[in-house]
N, C-alpha and C positions, 0 to 999 in steps of 0.2 A: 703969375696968377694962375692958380689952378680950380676952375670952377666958379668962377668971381671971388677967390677970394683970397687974399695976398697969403704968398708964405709966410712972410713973417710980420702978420696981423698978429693982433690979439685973441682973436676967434682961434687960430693955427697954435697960437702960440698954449691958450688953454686946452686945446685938444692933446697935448702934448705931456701938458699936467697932468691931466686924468688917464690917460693909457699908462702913465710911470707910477701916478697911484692902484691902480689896476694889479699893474704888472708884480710889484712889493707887496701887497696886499695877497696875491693869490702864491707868492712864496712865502710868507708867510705862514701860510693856512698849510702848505705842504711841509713846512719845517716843524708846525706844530704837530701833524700827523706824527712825521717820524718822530719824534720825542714822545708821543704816548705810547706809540709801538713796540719803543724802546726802554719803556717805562718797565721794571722788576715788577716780580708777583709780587711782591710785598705790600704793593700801593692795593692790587685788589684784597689780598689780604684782609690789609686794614679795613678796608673799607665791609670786609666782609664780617670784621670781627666787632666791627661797630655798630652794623644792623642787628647781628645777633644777639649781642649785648644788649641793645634795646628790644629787643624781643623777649630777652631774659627777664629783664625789670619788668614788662610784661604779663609778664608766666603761659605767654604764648610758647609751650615745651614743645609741641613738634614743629614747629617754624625755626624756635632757635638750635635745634636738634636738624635740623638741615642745613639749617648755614655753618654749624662746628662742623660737620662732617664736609662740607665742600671744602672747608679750611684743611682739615684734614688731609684730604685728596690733593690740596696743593702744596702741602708741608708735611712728609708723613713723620717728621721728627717733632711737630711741634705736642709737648704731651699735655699742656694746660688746655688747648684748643679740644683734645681727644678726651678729656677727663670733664669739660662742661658738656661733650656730647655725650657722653656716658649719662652724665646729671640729669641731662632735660629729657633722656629716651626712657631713665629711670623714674622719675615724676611724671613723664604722659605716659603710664606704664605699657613700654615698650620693651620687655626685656629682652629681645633679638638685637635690636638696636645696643643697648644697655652693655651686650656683652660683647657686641661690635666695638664699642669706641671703649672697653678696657683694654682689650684686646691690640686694640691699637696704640694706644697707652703704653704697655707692657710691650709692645716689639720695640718704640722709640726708646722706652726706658731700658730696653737689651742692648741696642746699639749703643746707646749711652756708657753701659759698662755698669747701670745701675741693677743689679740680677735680682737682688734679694724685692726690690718692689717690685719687677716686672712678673716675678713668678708670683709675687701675692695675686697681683690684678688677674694674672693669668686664670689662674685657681679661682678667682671670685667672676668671672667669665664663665668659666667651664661650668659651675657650682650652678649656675642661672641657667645656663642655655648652650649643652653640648654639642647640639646641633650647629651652634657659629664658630665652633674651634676645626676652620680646616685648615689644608695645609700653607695656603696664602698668608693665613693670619699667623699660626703661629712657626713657619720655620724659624723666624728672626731668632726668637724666644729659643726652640728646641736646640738650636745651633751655638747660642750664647752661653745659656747657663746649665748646660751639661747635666747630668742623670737626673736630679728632680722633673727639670722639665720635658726629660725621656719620659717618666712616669705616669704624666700628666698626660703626654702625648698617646701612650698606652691607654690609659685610662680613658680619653676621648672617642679611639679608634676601637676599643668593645662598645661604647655606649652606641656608636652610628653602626656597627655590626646588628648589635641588640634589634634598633629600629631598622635594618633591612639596609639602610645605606653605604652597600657593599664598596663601592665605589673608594666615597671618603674616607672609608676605613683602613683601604688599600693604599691611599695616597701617604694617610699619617704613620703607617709601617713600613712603606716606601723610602721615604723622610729619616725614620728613625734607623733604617737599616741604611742611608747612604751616610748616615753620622758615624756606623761602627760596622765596614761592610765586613768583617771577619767572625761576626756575632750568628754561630747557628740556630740560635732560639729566633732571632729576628727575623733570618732567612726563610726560616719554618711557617713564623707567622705572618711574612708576607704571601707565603706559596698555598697555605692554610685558604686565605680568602682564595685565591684565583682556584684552587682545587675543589672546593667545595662549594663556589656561587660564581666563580667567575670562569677564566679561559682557564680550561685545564691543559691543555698544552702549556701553554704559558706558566704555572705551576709547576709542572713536572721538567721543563728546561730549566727555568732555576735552582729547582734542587738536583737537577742531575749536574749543573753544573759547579754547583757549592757542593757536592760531592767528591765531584772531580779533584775541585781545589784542596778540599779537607786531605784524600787520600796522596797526592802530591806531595803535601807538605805533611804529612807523617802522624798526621791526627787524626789516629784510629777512633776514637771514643765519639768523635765529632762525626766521623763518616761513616757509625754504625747508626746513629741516630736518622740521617739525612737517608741510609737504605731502606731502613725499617719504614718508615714513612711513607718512601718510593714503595715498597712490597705491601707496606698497609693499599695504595692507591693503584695496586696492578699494574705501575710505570718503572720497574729496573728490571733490566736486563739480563741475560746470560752471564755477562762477563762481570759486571757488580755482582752479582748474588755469588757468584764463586768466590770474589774476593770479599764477601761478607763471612761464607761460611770459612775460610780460612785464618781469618781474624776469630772466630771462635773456636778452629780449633787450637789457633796459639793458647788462646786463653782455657782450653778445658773446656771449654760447653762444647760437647760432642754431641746431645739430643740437639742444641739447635742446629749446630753444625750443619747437622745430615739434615734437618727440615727446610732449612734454605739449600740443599743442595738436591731433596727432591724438587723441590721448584722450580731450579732452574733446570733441572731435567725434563719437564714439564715441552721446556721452551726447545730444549736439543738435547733430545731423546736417546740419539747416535753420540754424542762427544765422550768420547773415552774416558778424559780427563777428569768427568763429573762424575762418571764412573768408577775409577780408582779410587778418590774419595770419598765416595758411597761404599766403598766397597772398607776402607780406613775402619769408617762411622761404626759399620754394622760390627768389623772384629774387636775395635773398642767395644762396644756393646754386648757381643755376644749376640747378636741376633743373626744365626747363621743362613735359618728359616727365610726370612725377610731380605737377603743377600741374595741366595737362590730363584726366589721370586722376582728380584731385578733382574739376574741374568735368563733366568727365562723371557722374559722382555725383554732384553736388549737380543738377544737371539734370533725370539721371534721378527723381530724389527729388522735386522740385519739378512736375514736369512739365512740363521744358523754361515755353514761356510758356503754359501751360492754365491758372497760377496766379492768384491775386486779379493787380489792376493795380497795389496799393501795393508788394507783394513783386516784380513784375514789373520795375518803377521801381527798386527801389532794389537788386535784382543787376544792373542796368546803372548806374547811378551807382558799384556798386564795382566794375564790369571794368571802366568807363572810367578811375577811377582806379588802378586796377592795370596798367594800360597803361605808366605810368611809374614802376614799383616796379623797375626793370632800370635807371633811366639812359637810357644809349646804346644799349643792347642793341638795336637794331633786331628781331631773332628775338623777343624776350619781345615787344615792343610788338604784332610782327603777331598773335603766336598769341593776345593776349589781344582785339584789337579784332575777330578773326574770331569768340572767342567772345561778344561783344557781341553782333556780328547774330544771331546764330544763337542767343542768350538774347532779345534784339527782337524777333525775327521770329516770328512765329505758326505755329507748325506744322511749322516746321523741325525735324530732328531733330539731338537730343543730340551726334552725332559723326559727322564728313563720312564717307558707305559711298560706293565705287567701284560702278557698274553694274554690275549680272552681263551677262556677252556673252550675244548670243544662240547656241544649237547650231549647230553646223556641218552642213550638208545634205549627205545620206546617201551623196550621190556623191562628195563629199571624205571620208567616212569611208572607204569603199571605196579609194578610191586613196590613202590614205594606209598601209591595213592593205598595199594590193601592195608599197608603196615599200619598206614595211619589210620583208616578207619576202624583196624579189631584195636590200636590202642584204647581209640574211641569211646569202643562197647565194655560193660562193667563184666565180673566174672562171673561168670555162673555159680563157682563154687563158692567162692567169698562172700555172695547172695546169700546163700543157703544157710552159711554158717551164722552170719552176724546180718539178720534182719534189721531191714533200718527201723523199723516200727516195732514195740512189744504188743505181741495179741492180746487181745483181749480177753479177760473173764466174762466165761456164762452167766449170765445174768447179771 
């Protein structure tokens, strides 16, 4: 007996009952737990697509326009769920929503392998409200059905340009340049944004370095495009601009030739090298005048021969060879080997001066001032004879 009261009473023996219903009772309620736990979306799902539904009968549009798009969020394939939310955002006219759930429509219908409708919806997205085509929403789309929907993607990324939204415009030529990263027009228009609104550093590394790549792999026409650009924006170098002007003069354009090869003279004033080829430019040219005047420059800059003996040596090793950058031209030959000596020669200066005369002594000032004043005076005798007035008659 414990307490007054037998073990195995009826009191003991009911106590016994009710702790073992207790006991089943509260594993139960924990096995029911884990089984909702463990319950699939699908049950919310439904449950979600059966309020909305009666919301639709309704014509409660922005209520059932909440519940398709949480459906959505839990199923991004499902495109009937995405295509009522489209419906109800479009009847509580909401066209940001509207162009949301085609949108999404159109990426599960890409994954599907279904192109030709997801780029319709796409297009009827864009059409509404270009502002909801970014890159979240349509890579699916850009990625699936190949150049139309490149197009489209172009066509979204000027429209958020246009309204200032630098950003997403950068993100959907981002997008479309990782789809075809060999593509220089893409590279341009993504470097396009960051150079003119955005980080221009960041600009100028991309096309310096899709230049890189174009001149590597032997695609000149691609990496005059990608310099020009760099030179339109003040961002290439010494060592590009020479291999710019040198792809022009394979090709025959000797004026641009020599204009990008002022340029980079600009940048290294002293390099020989740009020098010899300026020096090409001008006996193509004929501008022997304009030749002179660089090397007057580069002279001055060096100081004349006060320079080391290596640099001194090797600006005459290139005027001697520039001597015969004319041919026949006998004029180019001479003006280059007179600048030879006078790069040779120590102490010589830069550009042949004429003496100053000396003053003229003070007695030839004097009669020079006389000469000119009896020029001055008319003649006496030429007076006399030929009156500038006829006299008059008496009376």
């Amino acid at each position: 007996m414990v307490g007054g009261v037998a073990r195995d009473g009826p009191i003991a023996r009911m106590a016994a009952q009710v702790g073992g219903f207790a006991l089943s009772t509260s594993h139960l309620e924990s096995t029911e737990n884990e089984h909702r736990d463990d319950r699939p979306l699908g049950f919310a799902k439904g449950v979600m697509g059966d309020r909305a539904d009666g919301l639709r009968r309704q014509r409660r549009w922005t209520a059932a326009a909440l519940e398709y798009q949480s459906m959505v969020r839990l199923d991004a394939d499902d495109v009937a769920a995405a295509l009522r939310w489209a419906d109800c955002c479009w009847r509580a006219r909401q066209p940001a929503g509207a162009a949301q759930g085609w949108l999404a429509a159109a990426a599960a219908l890409a994954r599907a392998g279904q192109h030709r409708r997801a780029l319709g919806l796409a297009q009827r997205a864009a059409a509404l409200d270009p502002e909801q085509v970014v890159r979240s929403r349509i890579e699916a789309i850009v990625r699936s059905c190949g150049a139309p929907a490149e197009a489209l993607c172009e066509i979204a990324a000027r429209a958020h340009g246009a309204a200032r939204r630098f950003d997403r415009a950068r993100e959907l030529r981002e997008l479309l340049l990782e789809c075809d990263p060999g593509s220089v027009t893409k590279t341009m228009r993504v470097a396009e944004v960051d150079l003119q609104h955005g980080d221009r550093e960041r600009g100028a590394s991309l096309l310096t370095d899709a230049a890189a790549r174009m001149h590597a792999s032997g695609r000149a026409g691609a990496f005059v495009r990608l310099a020009e650009t760099l030179i339109d924006h003040g961002r290439l170098d010494a060592d590009a601009t020479l291999e710019l002007a040198r792809i022009y003069l394979r090709r025959g354009q000797v004026a641009e030739a020599l204009q990008k090869l002022e340029l980079a003279r600009r940048r290294s004033p002293l390099r020989l090298e740009l020098v010899e080829l300026s020096l090409r430019c001008h006996a193509a040219l004929g501008s022997g005048a304009a030749a002179e005047v660089m090397l007057d420059d580069l002279l001055a800059r060096t100081g004349a021969a006060v320079g080391d003996a290596a640099q001194q040596q090797a600006l005459c090793r290139m005027l001697e060879q520039a001597a015969g950058f004319a041919g026949r031209d006998g004029r180019w030959r001479e003006r280059m080997l007179a600048w030879l000596r006078r790069a040779a020669a120590p102490g010589q200066p830069s550009a042949p001066r004429r003496p100053t005369p000396p003053p003229p002594p003070a007695w030839a000032v004097r009669a020079s001032r006389g000469a000119t004043v009896a020029s001055a005076q008319p003649d006496a005798a030429s007076t006399d004879r030929a009156p500038l007035l006829p006299k008059r008659s008496p009376g």
